[in-house]
PDB file of N, CA, C and O in Angstrom, chain B, residues numbered from 101:
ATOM      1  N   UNK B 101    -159.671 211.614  59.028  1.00  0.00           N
ATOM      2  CA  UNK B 101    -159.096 212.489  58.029  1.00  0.00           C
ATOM      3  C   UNK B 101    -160.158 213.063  57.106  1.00  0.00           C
ATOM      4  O   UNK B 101    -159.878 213.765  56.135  1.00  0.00           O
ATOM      5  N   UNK B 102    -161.394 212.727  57.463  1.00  0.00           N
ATOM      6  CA  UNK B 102    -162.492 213.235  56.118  1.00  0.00           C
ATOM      7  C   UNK B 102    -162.628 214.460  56.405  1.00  0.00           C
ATOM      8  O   UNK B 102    -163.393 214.824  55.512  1.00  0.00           O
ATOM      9  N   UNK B 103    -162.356 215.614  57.213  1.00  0.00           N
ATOM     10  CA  UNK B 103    -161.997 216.906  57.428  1.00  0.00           C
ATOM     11  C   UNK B 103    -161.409 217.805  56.508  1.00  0.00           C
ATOM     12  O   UNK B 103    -161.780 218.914  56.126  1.00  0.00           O
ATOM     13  N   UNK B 104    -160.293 217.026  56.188  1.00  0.00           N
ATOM     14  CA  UNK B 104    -159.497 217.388  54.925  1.00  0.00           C
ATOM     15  C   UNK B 104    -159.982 216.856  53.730  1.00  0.00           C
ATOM     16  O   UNK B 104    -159.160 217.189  52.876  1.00  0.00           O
ATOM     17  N   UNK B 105    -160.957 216.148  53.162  1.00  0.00           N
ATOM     18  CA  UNK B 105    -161.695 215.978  52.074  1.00  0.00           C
ATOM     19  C   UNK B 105    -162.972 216.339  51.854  1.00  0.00           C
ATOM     20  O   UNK B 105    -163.694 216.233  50.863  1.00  0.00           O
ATOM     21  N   UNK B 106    -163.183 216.902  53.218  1.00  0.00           N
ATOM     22  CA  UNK B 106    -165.020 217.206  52.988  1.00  0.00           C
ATOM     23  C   UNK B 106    -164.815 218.270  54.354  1.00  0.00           C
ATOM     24  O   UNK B 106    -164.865 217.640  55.411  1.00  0.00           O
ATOM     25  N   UNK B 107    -164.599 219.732  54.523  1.00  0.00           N
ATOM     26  CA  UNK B 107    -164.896 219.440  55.923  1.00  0.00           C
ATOM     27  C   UNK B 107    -166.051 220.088  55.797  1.00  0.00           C
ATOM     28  O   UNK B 107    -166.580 219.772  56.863  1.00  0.00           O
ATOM     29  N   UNK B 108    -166.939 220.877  55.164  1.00  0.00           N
ATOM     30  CA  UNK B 108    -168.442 221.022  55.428  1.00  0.00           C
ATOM     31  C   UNK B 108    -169.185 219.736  56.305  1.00  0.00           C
ATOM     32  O   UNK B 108    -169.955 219.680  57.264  1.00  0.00           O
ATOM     33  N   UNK B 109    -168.524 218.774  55.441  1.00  0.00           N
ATOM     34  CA  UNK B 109    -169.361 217.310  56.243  1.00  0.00           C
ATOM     35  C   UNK B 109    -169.696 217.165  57.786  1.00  0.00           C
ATOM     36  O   UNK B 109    -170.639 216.612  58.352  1.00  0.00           O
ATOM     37  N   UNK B 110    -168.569 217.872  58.280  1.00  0.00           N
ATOM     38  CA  UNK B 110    -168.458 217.127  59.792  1.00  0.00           C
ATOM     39  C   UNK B 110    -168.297 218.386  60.871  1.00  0.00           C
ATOM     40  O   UNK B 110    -168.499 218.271  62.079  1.00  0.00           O
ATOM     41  N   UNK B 111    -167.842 219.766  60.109  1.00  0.00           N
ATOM     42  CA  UNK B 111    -167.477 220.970  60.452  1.00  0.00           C
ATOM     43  C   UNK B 111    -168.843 221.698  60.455  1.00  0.00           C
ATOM     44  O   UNK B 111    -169.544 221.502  59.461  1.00  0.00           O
ATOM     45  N   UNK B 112    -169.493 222.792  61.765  1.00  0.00           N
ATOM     46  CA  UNK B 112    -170.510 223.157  61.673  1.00  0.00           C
ATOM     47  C   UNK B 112    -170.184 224.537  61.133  1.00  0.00           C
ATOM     48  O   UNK B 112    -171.275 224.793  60.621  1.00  0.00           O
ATOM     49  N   UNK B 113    -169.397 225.644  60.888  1.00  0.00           N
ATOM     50  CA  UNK B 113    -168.460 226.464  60.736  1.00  0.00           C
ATOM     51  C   UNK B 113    -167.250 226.630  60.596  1.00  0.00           C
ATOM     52  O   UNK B 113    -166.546 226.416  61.583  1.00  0.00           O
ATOM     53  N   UNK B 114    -166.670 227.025  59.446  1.00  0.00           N
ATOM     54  CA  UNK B 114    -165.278 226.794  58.689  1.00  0.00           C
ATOM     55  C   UNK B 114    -164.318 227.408  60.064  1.00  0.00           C
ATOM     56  O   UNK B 114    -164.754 228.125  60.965  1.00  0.00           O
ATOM     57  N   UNK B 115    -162.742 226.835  59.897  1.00  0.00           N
ATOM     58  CA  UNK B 115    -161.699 226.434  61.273  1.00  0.00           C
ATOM     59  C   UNK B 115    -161.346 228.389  60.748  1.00  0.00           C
ATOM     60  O   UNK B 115    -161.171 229.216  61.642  1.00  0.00           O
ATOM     61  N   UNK B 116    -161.313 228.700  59.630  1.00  0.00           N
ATOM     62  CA  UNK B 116    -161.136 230.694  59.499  1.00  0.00           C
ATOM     63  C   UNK B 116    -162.326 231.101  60.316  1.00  0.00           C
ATOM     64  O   UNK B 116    -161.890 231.351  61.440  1.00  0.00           O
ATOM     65  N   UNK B 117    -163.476 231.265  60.286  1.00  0.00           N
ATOM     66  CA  UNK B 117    -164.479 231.213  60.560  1.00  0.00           C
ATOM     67  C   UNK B 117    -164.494 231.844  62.173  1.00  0.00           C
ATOM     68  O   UNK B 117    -165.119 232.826  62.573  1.00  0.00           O
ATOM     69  N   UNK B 118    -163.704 231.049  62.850  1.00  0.00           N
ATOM     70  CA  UNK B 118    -163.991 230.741  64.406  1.00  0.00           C
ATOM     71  C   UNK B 118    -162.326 231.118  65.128  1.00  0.00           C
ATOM     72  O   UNK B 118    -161.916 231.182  66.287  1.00  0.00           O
ATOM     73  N   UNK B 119    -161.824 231.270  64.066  1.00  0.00           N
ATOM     74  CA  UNK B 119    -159.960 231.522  63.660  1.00  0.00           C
ATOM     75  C   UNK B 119    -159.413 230.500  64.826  1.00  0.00           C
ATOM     76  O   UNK B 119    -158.966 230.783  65.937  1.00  0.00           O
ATOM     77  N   UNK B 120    -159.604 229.147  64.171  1.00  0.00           N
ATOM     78  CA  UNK B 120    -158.431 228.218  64.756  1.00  0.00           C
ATOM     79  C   UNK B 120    -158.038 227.738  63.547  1.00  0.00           C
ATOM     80  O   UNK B 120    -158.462 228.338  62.559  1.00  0.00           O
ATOM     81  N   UNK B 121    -157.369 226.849  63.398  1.00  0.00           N
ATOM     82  CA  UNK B 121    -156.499 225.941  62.963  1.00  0.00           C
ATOM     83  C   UNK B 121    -156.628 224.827  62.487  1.00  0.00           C
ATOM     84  O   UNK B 121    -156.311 223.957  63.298  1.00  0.00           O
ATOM     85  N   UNK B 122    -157.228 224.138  60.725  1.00  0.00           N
ATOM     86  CA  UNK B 122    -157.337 222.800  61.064  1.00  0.00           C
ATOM     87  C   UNK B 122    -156.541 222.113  60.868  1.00  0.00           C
ATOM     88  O   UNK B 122    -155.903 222.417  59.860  1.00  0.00           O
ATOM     89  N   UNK B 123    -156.119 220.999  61.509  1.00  0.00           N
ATOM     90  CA  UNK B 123    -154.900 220.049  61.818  1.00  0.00           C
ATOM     91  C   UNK B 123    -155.497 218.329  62.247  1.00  0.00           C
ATOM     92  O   UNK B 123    -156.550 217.916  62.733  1.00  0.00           O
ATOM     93  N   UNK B 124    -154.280 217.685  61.801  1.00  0.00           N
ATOM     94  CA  UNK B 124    -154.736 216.351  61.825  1.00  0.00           C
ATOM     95  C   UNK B 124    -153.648 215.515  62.637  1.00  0.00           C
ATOM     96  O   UNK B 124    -152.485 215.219  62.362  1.00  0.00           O
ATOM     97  N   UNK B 125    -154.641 215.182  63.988  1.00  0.00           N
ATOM     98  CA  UNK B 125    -154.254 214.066  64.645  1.00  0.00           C
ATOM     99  C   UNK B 125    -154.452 212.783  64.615  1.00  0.00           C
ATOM    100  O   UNK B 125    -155.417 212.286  64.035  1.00  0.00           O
ATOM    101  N   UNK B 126    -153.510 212.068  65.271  1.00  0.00           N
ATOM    102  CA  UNK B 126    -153.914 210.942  65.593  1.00  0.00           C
ATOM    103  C   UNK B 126    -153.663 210.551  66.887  1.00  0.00           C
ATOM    104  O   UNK B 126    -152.876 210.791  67.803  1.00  0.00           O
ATOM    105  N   UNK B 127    -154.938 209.629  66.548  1.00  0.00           N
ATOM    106  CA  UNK B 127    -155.126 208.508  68.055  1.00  0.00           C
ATOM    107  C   UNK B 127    -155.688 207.036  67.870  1.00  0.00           C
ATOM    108  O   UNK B 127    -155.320 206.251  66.996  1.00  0.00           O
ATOM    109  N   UNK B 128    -156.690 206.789  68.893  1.00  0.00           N
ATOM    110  CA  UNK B 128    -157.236 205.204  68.846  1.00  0.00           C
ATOM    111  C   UNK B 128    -158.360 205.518  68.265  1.00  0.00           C
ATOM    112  O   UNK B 128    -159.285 204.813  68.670  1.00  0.00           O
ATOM    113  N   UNK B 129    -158.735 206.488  67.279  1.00  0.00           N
ATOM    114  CA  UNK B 129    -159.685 206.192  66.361  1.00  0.00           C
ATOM    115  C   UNK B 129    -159.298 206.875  65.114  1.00  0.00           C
ATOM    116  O   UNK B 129    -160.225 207.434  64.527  1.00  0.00           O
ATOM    117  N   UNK B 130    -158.021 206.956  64.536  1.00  0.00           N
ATOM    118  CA  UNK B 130    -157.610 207.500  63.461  1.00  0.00           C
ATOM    119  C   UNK B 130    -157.464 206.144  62.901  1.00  0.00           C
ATOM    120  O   UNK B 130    -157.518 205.110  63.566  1.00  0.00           O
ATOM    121  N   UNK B 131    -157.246 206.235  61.450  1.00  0.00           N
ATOM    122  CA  UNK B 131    -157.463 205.487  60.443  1.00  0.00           C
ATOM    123  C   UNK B 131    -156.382 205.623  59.348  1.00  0.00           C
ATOM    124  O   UNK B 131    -155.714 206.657  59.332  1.00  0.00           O
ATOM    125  N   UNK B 132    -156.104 204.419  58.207  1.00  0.00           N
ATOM    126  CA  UNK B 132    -154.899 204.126  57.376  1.00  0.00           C
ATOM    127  C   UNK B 132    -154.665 206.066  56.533  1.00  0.00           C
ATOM    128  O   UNK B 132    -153.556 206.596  56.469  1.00  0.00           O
ATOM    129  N   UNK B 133    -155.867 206.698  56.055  1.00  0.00           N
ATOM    130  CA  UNK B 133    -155.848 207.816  55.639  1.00  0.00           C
ATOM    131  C   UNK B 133    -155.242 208.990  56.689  1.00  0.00           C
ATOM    132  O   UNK B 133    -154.893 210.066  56.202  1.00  0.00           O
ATOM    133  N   UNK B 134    -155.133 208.775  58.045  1.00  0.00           N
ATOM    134  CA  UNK B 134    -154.626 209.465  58.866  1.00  0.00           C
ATOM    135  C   UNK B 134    -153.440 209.764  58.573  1.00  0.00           C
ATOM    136  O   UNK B 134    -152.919 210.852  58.326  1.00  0.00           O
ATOM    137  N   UNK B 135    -152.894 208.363  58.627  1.00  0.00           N
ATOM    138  CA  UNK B 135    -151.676 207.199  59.149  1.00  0.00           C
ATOM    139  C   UNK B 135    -151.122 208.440  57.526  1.00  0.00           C
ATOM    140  O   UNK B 135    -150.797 209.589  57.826  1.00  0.00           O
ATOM    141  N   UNK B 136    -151.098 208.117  56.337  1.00  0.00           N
ATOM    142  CA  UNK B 136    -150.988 208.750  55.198  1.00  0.00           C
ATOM    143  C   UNK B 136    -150.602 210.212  55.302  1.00  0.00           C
ATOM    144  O   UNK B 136    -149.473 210.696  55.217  1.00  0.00           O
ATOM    145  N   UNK B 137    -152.017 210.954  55.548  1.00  0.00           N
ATOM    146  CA  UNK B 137    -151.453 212.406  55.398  1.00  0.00           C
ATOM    147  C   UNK B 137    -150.774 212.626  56.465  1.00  0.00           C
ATOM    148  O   UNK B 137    -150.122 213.612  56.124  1.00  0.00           O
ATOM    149  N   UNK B 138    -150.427 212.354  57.687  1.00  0.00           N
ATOM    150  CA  UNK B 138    -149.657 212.436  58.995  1.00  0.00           C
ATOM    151  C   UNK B 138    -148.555 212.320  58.370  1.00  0.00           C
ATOM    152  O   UNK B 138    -147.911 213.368  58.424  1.00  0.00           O
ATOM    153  N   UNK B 139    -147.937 211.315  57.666  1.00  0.00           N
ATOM    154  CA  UNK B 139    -146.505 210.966  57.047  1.00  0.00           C
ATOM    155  C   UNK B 139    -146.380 212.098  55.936  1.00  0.00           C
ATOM    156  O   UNK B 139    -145.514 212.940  56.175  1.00  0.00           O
ATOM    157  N   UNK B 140    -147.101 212.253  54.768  1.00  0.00           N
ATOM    158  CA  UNK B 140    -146.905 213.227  53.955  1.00  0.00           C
ATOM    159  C   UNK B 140    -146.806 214.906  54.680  1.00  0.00           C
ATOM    160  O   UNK B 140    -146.544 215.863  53.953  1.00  0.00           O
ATOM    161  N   UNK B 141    -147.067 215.086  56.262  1.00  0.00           N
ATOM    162  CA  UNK B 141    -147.338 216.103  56.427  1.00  0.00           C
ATOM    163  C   UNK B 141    -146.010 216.438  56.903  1.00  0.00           C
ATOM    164  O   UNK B 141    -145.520 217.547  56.687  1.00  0.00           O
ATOM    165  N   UNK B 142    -145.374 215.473  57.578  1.00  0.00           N
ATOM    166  CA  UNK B 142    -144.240 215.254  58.094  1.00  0.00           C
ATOM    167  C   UNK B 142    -143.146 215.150  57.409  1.00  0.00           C
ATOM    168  O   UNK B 142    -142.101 215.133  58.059  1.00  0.00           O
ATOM    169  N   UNK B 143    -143.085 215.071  56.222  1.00  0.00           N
ATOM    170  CA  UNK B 143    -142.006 214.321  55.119  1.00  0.00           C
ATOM    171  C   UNK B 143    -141.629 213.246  55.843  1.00  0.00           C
ATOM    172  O   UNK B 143    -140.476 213.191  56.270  1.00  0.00           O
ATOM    173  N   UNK B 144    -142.667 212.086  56.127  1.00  0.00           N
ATOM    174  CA  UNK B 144    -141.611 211.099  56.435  1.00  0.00           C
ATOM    175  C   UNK B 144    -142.573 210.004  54.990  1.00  0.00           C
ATOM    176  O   UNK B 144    -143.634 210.072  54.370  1.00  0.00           O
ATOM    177  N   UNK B 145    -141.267 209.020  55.068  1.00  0.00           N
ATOM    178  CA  UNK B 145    -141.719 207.859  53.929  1.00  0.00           C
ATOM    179  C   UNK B 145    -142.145 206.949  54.635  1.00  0.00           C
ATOM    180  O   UNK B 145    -141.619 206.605  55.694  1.00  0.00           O
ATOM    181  N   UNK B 146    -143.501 206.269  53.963  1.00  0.00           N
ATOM    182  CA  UNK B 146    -144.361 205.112  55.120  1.00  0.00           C
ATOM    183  C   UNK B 146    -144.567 204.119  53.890  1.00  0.00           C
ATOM    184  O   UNK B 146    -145.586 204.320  53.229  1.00  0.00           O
ATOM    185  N   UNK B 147    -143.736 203.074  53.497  1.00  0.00           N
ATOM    186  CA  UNK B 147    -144.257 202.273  52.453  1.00  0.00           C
ATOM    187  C   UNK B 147    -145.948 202.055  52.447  1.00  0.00           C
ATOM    188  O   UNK B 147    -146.558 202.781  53.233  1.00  0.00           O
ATOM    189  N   UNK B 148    -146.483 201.425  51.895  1.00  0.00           N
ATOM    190  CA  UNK B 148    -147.972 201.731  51.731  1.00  0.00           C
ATOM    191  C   UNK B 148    -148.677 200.406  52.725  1.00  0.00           C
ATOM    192  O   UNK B 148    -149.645 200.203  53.458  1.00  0.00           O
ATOM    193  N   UNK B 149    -147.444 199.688  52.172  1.00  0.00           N
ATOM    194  CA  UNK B 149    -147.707 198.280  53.229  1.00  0.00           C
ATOM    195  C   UNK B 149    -147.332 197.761  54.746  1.00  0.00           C
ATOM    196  O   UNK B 149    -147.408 196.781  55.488  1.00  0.00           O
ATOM    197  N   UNK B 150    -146.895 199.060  54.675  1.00  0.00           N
ATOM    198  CA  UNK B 150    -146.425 199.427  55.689  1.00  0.00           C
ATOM    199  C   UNK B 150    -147.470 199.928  57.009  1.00  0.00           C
ATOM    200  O   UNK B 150    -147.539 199.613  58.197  1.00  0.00           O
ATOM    201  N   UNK B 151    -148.235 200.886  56.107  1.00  0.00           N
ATOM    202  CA  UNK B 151    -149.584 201.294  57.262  1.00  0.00           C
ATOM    203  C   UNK B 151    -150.404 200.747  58.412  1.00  0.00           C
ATOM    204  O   UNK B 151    -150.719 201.125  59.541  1.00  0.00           O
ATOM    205  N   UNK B 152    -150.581 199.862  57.761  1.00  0.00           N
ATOM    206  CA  UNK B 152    -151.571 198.666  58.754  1.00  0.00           C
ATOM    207  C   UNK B 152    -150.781 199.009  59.971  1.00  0.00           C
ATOM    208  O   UNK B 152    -151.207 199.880  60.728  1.00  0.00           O
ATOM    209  N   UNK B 153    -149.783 198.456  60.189  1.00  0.00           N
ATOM    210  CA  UNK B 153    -149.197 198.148  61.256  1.00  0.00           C
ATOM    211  C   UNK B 153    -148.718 198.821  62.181  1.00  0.00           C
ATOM    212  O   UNK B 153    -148.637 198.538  63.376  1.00  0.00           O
ATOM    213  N   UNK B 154    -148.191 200.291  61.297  1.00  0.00           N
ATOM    214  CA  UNK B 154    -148.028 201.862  61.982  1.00  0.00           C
ATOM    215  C   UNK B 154    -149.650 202.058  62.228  1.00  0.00           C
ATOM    216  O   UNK B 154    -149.993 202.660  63.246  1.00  0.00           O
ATOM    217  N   UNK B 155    -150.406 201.683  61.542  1.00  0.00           N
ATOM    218  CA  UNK B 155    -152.088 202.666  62.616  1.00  0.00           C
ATOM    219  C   UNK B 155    -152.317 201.738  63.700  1.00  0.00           C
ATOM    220  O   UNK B 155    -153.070 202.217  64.548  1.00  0.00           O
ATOM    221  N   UNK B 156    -151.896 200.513  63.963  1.00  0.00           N
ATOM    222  CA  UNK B 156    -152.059 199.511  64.825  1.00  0.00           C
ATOM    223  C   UNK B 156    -150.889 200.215  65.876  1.00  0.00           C
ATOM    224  O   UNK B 156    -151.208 200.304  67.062  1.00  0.00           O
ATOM    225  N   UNK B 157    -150.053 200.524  65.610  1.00  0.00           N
ATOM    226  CA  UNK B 157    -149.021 200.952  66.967  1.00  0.00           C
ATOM    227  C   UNK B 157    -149.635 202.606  67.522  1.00  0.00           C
ATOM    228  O   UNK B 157    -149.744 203.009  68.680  1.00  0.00           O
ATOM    229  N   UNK B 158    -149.960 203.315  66.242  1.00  0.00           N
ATOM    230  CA  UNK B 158    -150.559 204.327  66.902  1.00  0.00           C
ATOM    231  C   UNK B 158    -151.669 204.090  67.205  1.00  0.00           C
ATOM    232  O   UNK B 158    -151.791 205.286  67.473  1.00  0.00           O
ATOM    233  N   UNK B 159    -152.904 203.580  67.495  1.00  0.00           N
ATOM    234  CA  UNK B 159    -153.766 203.571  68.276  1.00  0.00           C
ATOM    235  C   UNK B 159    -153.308 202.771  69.551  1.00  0.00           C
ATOM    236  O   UNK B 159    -153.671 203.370  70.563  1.00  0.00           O
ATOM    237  N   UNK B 160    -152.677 201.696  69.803  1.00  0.00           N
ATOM    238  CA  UNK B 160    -152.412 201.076  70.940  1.00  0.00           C
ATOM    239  C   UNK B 160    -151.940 202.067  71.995  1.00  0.00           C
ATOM    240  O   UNK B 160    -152.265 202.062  73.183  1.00  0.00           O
ATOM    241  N   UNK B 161    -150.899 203.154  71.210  1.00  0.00           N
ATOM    242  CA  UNK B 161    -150.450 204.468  72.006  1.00  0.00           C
ATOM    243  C   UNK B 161    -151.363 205.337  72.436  1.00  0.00           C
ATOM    244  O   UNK B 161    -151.722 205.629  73.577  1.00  0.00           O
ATOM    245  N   UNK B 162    -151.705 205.727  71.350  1.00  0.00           N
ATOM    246  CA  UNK B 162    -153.517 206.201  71.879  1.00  0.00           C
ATOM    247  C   UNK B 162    -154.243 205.837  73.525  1.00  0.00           C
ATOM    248  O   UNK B 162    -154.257 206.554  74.526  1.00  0.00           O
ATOM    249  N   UNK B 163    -154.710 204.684  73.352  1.00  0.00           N
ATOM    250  CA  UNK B 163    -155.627 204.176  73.723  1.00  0.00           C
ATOM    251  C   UNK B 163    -154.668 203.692  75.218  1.00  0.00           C
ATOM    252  O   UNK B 163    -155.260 203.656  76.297  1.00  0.00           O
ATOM    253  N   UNK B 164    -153.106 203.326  75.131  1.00  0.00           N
ATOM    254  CA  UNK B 164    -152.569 203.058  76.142  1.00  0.00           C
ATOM    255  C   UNK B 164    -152.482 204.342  77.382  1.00  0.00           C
ATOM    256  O   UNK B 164    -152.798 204.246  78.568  1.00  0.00           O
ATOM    257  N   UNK B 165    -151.883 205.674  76.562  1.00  0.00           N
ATOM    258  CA  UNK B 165    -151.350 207.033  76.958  1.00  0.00           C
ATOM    259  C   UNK B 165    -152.881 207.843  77.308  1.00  0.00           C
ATOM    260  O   UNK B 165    -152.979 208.861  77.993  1.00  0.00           O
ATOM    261  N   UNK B 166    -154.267 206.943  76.503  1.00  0.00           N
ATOM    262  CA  UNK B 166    -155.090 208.036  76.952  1.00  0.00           C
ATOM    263  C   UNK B 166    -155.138 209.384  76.307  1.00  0.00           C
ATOM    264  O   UNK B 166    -155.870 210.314  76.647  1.00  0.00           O
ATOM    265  N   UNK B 167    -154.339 209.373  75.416  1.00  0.00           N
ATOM    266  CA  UNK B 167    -154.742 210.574  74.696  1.00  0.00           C
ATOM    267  C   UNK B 167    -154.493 210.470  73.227  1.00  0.00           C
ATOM    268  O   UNK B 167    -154.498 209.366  72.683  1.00  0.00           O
ATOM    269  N   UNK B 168    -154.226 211.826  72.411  1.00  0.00           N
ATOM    270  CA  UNK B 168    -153.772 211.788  70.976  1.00  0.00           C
ATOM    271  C   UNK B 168    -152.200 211.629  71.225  1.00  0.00           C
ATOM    272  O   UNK B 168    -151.572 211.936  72.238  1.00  0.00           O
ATOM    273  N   UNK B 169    -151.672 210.998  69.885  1.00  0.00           N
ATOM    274  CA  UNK B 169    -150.305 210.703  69.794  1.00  0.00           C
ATOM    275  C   UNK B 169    -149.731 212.101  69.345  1.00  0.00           C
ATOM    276  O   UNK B 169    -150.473 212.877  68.741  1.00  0.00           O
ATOM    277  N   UNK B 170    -148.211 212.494  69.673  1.00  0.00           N
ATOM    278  CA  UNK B 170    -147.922 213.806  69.555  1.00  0.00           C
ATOM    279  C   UNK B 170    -147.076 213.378  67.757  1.00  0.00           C
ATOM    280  O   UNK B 170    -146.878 212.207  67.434  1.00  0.00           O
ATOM    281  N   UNK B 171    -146.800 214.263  67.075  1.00  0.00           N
ATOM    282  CA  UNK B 171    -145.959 214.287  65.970  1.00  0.00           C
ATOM    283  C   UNK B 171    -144.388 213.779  66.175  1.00  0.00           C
ATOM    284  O   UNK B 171    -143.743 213.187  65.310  1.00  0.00           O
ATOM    285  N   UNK B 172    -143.920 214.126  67.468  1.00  0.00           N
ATOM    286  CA  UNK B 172    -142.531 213.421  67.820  1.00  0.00           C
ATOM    287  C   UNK B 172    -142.691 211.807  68.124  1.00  0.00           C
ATOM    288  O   UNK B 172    -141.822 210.942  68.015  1.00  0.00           O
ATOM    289  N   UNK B 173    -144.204 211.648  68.581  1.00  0.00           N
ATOM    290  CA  UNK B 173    -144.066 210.069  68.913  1.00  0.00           C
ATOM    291  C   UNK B 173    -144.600 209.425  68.163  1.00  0.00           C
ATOM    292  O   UNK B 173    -144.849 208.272  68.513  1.00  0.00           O
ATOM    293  N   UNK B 174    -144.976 209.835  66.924  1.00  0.00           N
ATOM    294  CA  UNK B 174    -145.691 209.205  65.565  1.00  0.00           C
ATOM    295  C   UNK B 174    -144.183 209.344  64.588  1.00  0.00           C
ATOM    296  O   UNK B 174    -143.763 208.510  63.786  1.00  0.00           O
ATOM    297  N   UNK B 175    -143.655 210.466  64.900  1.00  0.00           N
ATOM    298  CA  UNK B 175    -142.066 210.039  64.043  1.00  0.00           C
ATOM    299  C   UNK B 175    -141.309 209.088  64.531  1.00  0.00           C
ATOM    300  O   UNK B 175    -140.902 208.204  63.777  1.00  0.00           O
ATOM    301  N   UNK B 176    -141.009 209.095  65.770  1.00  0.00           N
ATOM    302  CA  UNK B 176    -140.145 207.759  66.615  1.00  0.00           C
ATOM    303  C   UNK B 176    -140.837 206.703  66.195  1.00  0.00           C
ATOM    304  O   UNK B 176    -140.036 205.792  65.982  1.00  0.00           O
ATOM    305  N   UNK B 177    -142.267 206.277  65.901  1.00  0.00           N
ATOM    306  CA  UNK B 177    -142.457 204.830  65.754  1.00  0.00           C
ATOM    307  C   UNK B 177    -142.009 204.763  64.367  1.00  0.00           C
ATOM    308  O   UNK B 177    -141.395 203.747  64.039  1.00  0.00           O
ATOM    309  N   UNK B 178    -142.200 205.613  63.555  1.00  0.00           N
ATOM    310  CA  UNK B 178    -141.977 205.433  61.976  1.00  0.00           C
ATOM    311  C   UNK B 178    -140.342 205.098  61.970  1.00  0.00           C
ATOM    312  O   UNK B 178    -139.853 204.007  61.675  1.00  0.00           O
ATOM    313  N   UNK B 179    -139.626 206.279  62.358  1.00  0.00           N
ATOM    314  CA  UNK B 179    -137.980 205.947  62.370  1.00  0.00           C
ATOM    315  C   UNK B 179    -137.496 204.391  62.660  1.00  0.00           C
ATOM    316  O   UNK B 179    -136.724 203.738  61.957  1.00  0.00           O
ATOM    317  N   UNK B 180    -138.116 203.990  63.815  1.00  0.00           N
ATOM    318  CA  UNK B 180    -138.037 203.057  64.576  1.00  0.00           C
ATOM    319  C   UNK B 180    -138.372 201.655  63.906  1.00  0.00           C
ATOM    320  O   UNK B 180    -138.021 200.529  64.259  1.00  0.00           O
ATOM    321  N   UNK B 181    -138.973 201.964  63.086  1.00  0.00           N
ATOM    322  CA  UNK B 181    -140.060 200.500  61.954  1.00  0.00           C
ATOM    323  C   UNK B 181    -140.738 199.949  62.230  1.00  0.00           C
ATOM    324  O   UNK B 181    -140.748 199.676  63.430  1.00  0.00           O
ATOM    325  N   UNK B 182    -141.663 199.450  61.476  1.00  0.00           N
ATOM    326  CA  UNK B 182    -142.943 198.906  61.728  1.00  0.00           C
ATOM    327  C   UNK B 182    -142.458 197.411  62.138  1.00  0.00           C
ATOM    328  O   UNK B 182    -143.287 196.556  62.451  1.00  0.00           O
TER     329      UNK B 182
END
């Protein structure tokens, strides 16, 4: 997620720049700040103590599926509960 707090940092040319899109996924290397703005991006509610355990199911998906998790299957685990 440091994209959205810094993206000079990690970005070699701004996402207008090159005219795409910047957007935030997740997978098996996203992190509790992911896990966060993913839910705020979504309107969904993720108690705070809650996180751990939602970035632990989304990377296992990740890393199981081989790819990034889609927004419908990061809402189903949330709906679903940690």
């Amino acid at each position: 997620a440091s994209q959205f707090h810094d993206p000079p940092a990690i970005e070699p040319y701004s996402s207008e720049l090159v005219g795409a899109e910047r957007r935030l996924v997740l997978g098996k290397k996203s992190g509790l700040d992911s896990i966060r703005l993913k839910a705020e991006e979504l309107e969904l509610e993720v108690a705070e103590d809650a996180r751990p355990a939602l970035l632990a199911k989304v990377k296992a998906l990740g890393a199981r599926k081989g790819r990034l998790v889609t927004d419908a299957e990061f809402r189903s685990i949330v709906e679903k509960g940690v």
